[in-house]
C-alpha positions as CSV (number, residue, x, y, z in Angstrom):
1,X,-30.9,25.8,8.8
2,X,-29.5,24.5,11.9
3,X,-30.8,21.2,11.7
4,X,-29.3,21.0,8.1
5,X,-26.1,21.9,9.3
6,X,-26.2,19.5,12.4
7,X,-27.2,16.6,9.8
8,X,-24.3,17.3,8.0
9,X,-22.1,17.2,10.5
10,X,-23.4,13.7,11.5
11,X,-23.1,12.8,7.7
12,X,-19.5,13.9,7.4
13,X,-18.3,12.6,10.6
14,X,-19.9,9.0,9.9
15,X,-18.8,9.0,5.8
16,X,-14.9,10.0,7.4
17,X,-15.3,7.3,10.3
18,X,-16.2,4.2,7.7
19,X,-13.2,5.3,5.7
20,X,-10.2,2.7,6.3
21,X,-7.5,5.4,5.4
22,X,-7.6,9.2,4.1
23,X,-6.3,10.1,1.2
24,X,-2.5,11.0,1.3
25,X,0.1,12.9,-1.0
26,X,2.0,10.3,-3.0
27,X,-0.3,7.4,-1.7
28,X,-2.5,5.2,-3.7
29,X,-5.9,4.1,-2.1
30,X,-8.3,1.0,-3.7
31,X,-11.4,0.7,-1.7
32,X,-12.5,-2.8,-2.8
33,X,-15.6,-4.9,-2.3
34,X,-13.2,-8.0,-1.4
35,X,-13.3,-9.1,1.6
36,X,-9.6,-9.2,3.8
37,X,-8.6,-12.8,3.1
38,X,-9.8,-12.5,-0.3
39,X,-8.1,-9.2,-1.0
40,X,-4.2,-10.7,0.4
41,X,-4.5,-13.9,-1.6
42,X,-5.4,-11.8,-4.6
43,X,-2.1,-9.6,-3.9
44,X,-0.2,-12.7,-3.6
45,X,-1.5,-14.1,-7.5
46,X,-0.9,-10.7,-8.6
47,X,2.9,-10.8,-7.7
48,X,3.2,-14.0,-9.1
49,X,2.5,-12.2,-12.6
50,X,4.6,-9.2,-11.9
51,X,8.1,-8.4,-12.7
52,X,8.4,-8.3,-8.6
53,X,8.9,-10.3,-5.6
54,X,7.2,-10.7,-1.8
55,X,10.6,-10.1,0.1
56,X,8.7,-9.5,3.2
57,X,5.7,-9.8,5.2
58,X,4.0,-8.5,8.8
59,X,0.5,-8.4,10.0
60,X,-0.2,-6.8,13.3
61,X,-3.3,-8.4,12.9
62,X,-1.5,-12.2,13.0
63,X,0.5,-10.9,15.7
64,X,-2.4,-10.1,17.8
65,X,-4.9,-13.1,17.3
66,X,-1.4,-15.6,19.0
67,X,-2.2,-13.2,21.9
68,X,-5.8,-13.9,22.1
69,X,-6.4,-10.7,20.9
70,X,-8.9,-9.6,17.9
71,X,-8.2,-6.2,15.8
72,X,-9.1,-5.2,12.1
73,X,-6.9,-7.2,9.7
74,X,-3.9,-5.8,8.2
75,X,-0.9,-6.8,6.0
76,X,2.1,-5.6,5.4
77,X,3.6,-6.8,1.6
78,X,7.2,-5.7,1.2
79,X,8.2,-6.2,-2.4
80,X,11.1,-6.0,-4.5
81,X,13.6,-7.7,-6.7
82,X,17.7,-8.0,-6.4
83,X,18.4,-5.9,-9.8
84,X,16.0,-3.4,-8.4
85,X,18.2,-2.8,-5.4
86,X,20.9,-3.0,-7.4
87,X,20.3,-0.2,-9.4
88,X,18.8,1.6,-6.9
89,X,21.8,1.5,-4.6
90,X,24.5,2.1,-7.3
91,X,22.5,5.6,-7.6
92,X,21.6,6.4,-3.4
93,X,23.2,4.4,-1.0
94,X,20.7,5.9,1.7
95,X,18.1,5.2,-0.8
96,X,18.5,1.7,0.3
97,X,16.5,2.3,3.2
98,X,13.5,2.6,2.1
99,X,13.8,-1.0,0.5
100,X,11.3,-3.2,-0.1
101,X,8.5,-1.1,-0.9
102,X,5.5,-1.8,0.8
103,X,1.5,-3.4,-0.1
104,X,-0.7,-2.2,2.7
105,X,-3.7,-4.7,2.8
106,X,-6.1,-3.3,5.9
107,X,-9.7,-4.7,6.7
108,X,-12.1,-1.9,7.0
109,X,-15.3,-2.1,9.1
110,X,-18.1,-3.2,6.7
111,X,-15.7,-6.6,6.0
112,X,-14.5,-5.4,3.0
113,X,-10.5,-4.2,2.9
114,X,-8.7,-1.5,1.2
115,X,-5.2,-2.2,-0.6
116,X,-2.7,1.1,-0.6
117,X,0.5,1.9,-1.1
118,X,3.3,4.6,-1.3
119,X,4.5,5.1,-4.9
120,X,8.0,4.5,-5.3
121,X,8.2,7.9,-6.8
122,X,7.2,9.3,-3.4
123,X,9.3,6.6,-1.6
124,X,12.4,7.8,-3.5
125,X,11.9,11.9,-4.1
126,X,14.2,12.6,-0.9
127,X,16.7,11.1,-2.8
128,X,16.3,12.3,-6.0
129,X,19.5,15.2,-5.6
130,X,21.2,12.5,-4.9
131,X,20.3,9.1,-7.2
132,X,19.7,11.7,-10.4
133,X,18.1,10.5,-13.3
134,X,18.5,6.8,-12.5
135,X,16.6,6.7,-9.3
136,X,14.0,8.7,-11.0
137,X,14.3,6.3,-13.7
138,X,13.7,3.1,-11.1
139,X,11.0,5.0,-9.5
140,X,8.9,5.8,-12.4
141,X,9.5,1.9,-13.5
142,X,8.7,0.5,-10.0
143,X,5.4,3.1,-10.3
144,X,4.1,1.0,-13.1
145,X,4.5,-2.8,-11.7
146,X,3.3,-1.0,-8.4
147,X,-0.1,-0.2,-10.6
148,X,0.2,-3.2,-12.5
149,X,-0.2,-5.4,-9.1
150,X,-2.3,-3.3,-7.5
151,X,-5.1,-3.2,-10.2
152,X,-4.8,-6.7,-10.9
153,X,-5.5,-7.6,-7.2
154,X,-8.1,-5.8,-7.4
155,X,-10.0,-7.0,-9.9
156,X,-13.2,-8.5,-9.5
């Protein structure tokens, strides 16, 4: 019995060490088979089909390698659109904060990467008492293109 229990311990430990991020409340997680590279260029052909823009960009990652110094890849995608923030700051002003919404690309240690993101549901629930039905209305919109790029960059 002990030695089952030690083994499981080993199993657990490794299965939670392999995994690029846990699960989180309000998150969306896609472990892919792409590889890191593979997996941002397909987030960038997915935008280009979606009702959405890349406003911004960051990669720790890029930042690193001009310093002669290697980590796991990651990428940042902010994304938005002007009417979005339009609507979304004639119902929160502080809302506007949280704008763009953000593509997490991150390379994971068997080469392949992981894509995740915050729903903008989750994003914008501390604002909800205060943007009312048309921030929830925004958010539940934004949810879909959110899904709509996300599964389509993930396709194989």
């Amino acid at each position: 019995m002990h030695r089952f229990i030690a083994s499981l311990g080993v199993f657990l430990f490794l299965s939670h060490a392999a995994q690029a991020l846990e699960p989180r409340e309000g998150w969306v997680i896609h472990d892919t088979d792409k590889g890191f590279d593979a997996l941002v260029e397909a987030v960038r052909e997915a935008v280009k089909t979606a009702p959405i823009a890349i406003v911004t960009q960051a990669s720790a990652s890029d930042g690193a390698r001009g310093q002669g110094i290697t980590i796991p890849g990651n990428r940042i995608f902010g994304l938005y659109r002007n009417d979005y923030a339009r609507r979304m700051l004639a119902a929160s002003i502080a809302a506007g904060i949280e704008a763009p919404i953000r593509l997490y690309v991150t390379e994971d240690s068997d080469g392949t990467a992981t894509l995740s993101y915050k729903t903008p549901t989750a994003v914008f629930t501390p604002y909800f008492d205060e943007g009312g039905d048309d921030l929830r209305a925004l958010a539940s919109e934004l949810d879909d293109v959110f899904k709509t790029v996300a599964e389509t960059a993930i396709a194989e």
